[in-house]
Phi, psi and omega in degrees: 000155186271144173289300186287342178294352200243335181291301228261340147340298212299325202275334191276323185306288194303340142283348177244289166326271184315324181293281196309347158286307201280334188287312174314302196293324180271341163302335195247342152311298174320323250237316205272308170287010196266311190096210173265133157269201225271296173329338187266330194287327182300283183327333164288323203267016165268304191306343187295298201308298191295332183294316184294326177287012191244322169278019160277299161343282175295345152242015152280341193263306192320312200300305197314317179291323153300301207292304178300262189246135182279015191242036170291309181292294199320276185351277200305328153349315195294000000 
């Protein structure tokens, strides 16, 4: 293959390419180390929240369901 098909990729990468990745890749680190902002952190401590209410729920649906009929689990088990 010719020495020059191959120079002018490399010069369009190393000019074009190779910056703008690199500009991305540390824009997107920087991003990373900042941490959560404040919105993300509410937005986290709501799903905390809502989780916890669903494992309450959800143990509150077993007791009924132990009290009523108590071979509910062996059944789904099967």
């Amino acid at each position: 293959m010719d020495l020059e098909a191959l120079l002018v990729p490399i010069y369009l990468f190393m000019i074009f390419v190779a910056p703008l990745w690199l500009i991305l890749h540390y824009r997107s680190k920087r991003q990373v180390n900042q941490g959560l902002t404040d919105e993300e952190f509410n937005l986290l401590n709501d799903l905390v929240d809502k989780a916890d209410k669903m494992t309450q729920r959800i143990g509150t649906l077993e007791s009924i369901l132990d009290a009523e009929s108590p071979e509910w689990r062996q059944r789904h088990d099967k």
